[in-house]
KENU-20149 format. One line per 4 residues: number of its first residue (from 1); for each residue x, y, z of C-alpha. Coordinates in steps of 0.05 Angstrom, whole numbers. Layout:
NUM> X,Y,Z  ... $
//
This chain:
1> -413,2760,2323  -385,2819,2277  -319,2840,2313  -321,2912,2310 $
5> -259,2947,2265  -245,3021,2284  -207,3067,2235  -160,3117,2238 $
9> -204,3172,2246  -248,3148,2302  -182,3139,2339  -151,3202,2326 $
13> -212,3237,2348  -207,3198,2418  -127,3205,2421  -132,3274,2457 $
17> -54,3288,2485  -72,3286,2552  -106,3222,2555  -50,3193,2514 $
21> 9,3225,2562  -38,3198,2624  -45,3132,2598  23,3112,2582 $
25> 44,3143,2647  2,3092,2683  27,3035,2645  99,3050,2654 $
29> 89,3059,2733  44,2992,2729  112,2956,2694  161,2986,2745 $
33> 116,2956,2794  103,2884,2769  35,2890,2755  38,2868,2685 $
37> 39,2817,2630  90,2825,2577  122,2760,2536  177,2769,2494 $
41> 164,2817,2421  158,2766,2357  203,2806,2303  217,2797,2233 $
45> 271,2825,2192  258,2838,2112  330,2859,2094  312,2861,2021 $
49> 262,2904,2026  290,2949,2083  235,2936,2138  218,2905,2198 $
53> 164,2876,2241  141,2869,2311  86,2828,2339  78,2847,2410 $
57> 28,2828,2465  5,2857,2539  -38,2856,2593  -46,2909,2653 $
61> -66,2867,2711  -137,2871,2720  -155,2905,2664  -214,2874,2627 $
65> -179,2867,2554  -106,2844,2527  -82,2870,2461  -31,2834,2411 $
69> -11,2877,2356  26,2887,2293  72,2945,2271  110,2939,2214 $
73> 167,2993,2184  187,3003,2116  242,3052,2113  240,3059,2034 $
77> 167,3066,2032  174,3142,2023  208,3136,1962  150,3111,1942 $
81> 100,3152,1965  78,3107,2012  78,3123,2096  141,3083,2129 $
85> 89,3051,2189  27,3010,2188  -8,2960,2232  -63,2943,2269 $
89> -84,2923,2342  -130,2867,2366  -170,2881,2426  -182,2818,2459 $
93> -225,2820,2532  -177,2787,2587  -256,2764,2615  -282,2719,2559 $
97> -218,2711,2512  -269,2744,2457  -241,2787,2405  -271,2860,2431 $
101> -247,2909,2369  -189,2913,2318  -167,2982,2315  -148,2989,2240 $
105> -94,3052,2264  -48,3033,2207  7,3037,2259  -11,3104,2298 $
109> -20,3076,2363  48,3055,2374  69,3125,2341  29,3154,2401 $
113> 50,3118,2450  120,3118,2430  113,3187,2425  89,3205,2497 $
117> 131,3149,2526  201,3187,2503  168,3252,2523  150,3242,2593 $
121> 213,3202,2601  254,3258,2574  222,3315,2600  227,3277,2675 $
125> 308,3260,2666  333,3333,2637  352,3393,2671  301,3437,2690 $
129> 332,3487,2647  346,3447,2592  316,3477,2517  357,3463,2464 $
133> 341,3396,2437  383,3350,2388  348,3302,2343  382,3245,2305 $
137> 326,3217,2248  279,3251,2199  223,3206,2206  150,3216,2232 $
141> 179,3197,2304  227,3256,2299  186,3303,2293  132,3267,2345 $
145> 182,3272,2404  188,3335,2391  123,3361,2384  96,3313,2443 $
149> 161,3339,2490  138,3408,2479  82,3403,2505  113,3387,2573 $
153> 164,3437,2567  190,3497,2532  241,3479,2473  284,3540,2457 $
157> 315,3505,2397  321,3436,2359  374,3412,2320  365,3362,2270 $
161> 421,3317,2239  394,3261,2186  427,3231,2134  392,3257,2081 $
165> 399,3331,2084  340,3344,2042  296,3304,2089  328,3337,2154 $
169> 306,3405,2116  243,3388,2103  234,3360,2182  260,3428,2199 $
173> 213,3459,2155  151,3422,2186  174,3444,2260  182,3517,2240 $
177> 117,3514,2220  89,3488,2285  124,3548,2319  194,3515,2333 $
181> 257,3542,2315  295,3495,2270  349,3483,2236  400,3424,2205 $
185> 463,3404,2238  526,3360,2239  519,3307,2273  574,3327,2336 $
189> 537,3394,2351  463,3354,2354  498,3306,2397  524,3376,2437 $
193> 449,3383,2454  416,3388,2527  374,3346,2508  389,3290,2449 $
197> 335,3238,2420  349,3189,2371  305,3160,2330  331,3122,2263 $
201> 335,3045,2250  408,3048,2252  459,2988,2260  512,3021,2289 $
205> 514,3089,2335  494,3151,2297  530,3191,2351  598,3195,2387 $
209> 596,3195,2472  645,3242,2479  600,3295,2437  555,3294,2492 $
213> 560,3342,2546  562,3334,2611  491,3357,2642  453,3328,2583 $
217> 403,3266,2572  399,3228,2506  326,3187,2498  352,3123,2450 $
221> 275,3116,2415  290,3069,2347  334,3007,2383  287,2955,2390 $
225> 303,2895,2349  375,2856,2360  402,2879,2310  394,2958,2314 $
229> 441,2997,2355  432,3074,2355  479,3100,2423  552,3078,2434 $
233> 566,3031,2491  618,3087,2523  556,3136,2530  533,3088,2583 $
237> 590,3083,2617  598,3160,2629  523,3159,2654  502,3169,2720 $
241> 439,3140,2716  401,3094,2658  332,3083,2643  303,3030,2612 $
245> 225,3015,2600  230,2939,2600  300,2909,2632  297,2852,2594 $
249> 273,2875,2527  328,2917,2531  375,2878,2550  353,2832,2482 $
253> 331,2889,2437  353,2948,2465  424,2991,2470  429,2979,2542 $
257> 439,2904,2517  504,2928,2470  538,2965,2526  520,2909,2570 $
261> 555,2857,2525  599,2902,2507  638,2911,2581  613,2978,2590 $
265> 554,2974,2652  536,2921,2692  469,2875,2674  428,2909,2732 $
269> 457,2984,2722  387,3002,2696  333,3032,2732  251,3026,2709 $
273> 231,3088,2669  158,3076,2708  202,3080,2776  224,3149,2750 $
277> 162,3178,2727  121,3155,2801  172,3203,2838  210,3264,2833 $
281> 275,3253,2797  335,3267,2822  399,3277,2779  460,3334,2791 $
285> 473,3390,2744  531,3359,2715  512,3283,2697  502,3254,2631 $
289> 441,3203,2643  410,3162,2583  340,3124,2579  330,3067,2526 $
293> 262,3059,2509  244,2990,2462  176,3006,2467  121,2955,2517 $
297> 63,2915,2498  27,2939,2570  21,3008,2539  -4,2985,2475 $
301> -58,2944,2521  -76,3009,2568  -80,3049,2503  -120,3017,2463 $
305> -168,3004,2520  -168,3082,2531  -189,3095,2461  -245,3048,2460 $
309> -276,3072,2517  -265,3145,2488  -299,3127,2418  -372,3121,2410 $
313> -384,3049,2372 $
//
């Protein structure tokens, strides 16, 4: 048997936006409700080389395939004119335990997902009224969050802060072109934002809590290894709600886990992003609420699945 291998541009062609935001929507109720298999993300850390990788597996119950996939990050690879993300999912069918496909997406997939996953979150915690938008990281998942939360909501500005200015420019410069209006910023007035996103491989928090206003929501997207820690442990303590997509990934992985460890919140002061996105939510005006997202191998499973039954093979 010749296993199947689809490339990136059979799978784009299937990734339409809306089956993409449906999909992940399902699979984060279908976690909030228990009706999922998701073990514990392998990860390696190449310190040398200034990248990471995860291997992570899932299973939607009932479903007739399983994935287990690979995403790695190298945060230098621009540098060198290479793309920071690659990988590859294996589509395995939870019937027969035979190996169905391997999507060769060099790491899309889980920029998709990832991608729809902060933006339904987001766009389901913020005010109503909330457009101006604060982004911490230049990367590709920078500007995805943005993009994929626009098209749930109109975004009246975005602010970008990164480390390297010419990279936040040049992040800027590919969101004016898609119609936004964007511009760099310091780091205290992106954190000033309605709504804040960050989305960097840092160790240590690339904002301060007290920058944040009250009324806003701040989606933590790039914690999800042990050792990266993106929002400060006193943010969660001023909010009045948190979201997490897995509670115990993010208690390991996440920056739920720091401010847990760190005194701030309670181990169970976390509520399921899927519980959030299966109702209407319900915050006041005034209240500071955060969501920390570490990414689930479910969604990777209902994904892929998606995109092979979308792709003529």
């Amino acid at each position: 048997m010749t296993v199947p291998v689809l490339g990136l541009e059979a799978l784009e062609a299937a990734a339409r936006p809306e089956t993409v935001f449906e999909t992940v929507r399902a699979a984060l109720i279908a976690h909030a409700e228990d009706r999922t298999t998701v073990p514990a993300p392998l990860h390696l850390d190449f310190p040398q080389a200034g990248g990471d990788c995860h291997v992570k597996a899932g299973w939607i119950t009932g479903d007739d395939d399983f994935v287990v996939k690979i995403v790695s990050g190298f945060y230098r690879n621009p540098d060198r004119g290479l793309p920071t993300n690659h990988g590859l999912v294996c589509v395995v069918s939870a019937l027969t335990g035979q190996v169905r496909a391997v999507l060769d997406d060099r790491g899309r997939l889980t920029a998709w997902r990832t991608a729809a996953a902060g933006a339904l979150v987001t766009h389901a915690m913020s005010r109503a009224d909330a457009g101006t938008v604060g982004v911490f990281g230049t990367g590709e998942q920078a500007g995805l969050q943005v993009e994929w939360l626009g098209m749930l909501r109109p975004l009246a500005r975005v602010l970008v802060h990164g480390r390297d200015a010419r990279k936040a420019a040049a992040l800027c410069d590919r969101l004016g072109a898609l119609g936004y209006e964007a511009r760099p910023a310091a780091a205290d007035e992106t954190a000033a934002a309605d709504i804040v996103i960050t989305t960097t491989p840092a160790t240590a928090p690339v904002l301060a809590a007290a920058a944040v206003r009250q009324g806003a929501h701040v989606t933590g997207i790039g914690a999800d290894m042990p050792h990266k820690n993106e929002l400060p442990a006193d943010l969660f303590r001023r909010a009045e709600t948190i979201v997490t997509d897995d509670h115990s990934q993010c208690l390991h992985h996440g920056d739920f886990g720091h401010a847990v460890r760190a005194g701030a919140v309670a181990e169970h002061a976390d509520t399921a992003a899927g519980a959030v996105l299966a109702g209407p939510a319900r915050r006041s005006a005034t209240a500071v609420t955060v969501a920390d997202l570490t990414g689930v191998g479910a969604l990777d499973a209902a994904l892929a699945s998606a995109l092979i039954r979308s792709t003529a093979w």
